[in-house]
N, C-alpha and C positions, 0 to 999 in steps of 0.2 A: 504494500500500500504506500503510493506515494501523493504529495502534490507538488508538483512543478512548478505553479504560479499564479498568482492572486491578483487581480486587478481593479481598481474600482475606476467605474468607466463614465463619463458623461455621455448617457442614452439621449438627451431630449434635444442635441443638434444632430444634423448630420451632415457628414458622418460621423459617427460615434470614436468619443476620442478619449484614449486612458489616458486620467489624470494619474493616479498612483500609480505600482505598480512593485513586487518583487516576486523574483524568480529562483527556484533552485535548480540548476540543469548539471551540477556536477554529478551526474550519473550516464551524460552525455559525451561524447568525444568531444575534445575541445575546440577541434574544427567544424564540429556540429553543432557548440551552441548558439549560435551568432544566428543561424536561419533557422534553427529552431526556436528558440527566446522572438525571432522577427513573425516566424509563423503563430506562436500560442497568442503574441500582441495583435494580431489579425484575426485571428478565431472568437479573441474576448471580444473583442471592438464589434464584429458583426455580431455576435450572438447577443450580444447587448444592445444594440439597435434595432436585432428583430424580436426583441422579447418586449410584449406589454406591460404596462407600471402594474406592480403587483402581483406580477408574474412569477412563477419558480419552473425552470424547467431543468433539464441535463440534455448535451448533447453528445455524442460520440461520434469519433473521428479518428480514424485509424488505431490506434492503441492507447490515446487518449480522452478523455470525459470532461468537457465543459461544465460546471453547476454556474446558473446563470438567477439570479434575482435582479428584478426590478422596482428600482421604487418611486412614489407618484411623484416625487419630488425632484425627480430629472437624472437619476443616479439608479448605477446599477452596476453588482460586484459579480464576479467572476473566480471563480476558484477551477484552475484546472488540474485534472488528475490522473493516475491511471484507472483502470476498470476496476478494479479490486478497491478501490477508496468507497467507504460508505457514504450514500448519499446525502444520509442524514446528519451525518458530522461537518459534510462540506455548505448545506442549509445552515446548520446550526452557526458555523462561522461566519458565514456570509451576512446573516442575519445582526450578531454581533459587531463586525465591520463595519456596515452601513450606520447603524445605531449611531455608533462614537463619530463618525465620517458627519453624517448629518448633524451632528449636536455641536461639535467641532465647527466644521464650518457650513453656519447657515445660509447662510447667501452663497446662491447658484451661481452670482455672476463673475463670484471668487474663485471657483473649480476650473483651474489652470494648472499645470503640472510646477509653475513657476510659483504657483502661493499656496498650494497644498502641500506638506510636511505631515509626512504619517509613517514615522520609525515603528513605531507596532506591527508592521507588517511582518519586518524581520524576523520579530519575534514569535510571531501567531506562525510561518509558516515553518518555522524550528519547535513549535511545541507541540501543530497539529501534524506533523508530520507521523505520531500513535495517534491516531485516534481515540485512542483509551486514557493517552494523558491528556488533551485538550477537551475530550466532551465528556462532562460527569455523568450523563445516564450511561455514557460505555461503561464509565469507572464502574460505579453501582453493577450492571451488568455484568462485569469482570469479578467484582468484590461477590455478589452469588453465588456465581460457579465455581468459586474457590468456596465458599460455605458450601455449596451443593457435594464440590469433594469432600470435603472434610466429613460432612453429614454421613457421605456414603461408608468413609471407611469406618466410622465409629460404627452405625448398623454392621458392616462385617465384622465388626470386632467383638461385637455384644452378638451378633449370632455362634461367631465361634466360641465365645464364651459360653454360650448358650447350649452349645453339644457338650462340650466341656461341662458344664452342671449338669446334665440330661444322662453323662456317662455316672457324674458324681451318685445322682438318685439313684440309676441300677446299683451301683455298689451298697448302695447303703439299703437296699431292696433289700441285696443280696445277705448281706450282712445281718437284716432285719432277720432273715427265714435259717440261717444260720444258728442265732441266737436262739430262734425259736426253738427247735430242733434238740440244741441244745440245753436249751430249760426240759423237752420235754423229755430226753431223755435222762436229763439228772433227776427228774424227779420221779422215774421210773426208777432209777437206782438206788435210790432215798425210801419210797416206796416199799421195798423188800425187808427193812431193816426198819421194826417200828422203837421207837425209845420211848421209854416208859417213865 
């Protein structure tokens, strides 16, 4: 699971223009990132122009996945990935993004790549890079199925335990009929000899 690049793109001119923007392509040859980083900057740009305010869509393109939201206020972010990146972590951030973007800088007529400053990118696309460490219903979901282990091997251990007492009861059956046996024949032998 990866993502490659995040963009937050001014949708409500056109053509649709990233204002921000950061990339991770070091898993690219280094002669390939330069028109791959040119090609995802053209993927974001159009998929944000043809996505309506409001909108959430994903698009897929050869081995990678566009997640595209729009929102009413002329702005729309971009997170691209591979196919294996959950959809709902790349909403979830995208969602995030825009929030801090729009509260940041409210006037549309400032979203220029020259007066928008948004170092948090770096940071969001180094932390969502697990999705399990940027989105807490994954944590949670992850944090279960470690309880769900855990849960499982305690039952196999009280079951085993469980044969292990079950062997304990036949002995002690056995022991019970033993004893029996043996009261009954002492007291056959006791029997024979009355004391007076």
């Amino acid at each position: 699971m990866k993502i490659y690049a995040i963009y937050v793109v001014r949708n409500n001119i056109k053509p649709a223009k990233a204002i921000v923007d950061v990339k991770d392509l070091a898993s690219f040859g280094f002669f390939q990132r330069s028109s791959i980083g040119e090609f995802m900057t053209f993927m974001s740009q159009t998929i944000a122009e043809k996505t309506q305010p409001g909108q959430r869509q994903s698009i897929e393109e050869s081995n990678y996945v566009g997640h595209v939201y729009a929102r009413a206020e002329g702005v729309a972010g971009v997170v691209i990935t591979d196919k294996e990146y959950p959809p709902r972590v790349a909403f979830s951030l995208l969602n995030k993004i825009l929030d801090e973007f729009t509260t940041r800088f409210p006037n549309n007529q400032l979203w220029t790549p020259e007066q928008c400053s948004y170092p948090e990118l770096q940071q969001y696309i180094v932390t969502y890079q697990d999705p399990k460490q940027g989105d807490t219903i994954m944590k949670v979901q992850r944090e279960l199925d470690e309880t769900k282990i855990i849960l499982h091997k305690t039952i196999e251990s009280v079951l085993e335990r469980g044969e292990k007492m079950e062997s304990l009861v036949e002995r002690s059956d056995v022991l019970s009929s033993q004893s029996k046996m043996f009261y009954k024949t002492a007291k056959k032998q006791n029997s024979c000899c009355v004391i007076c």
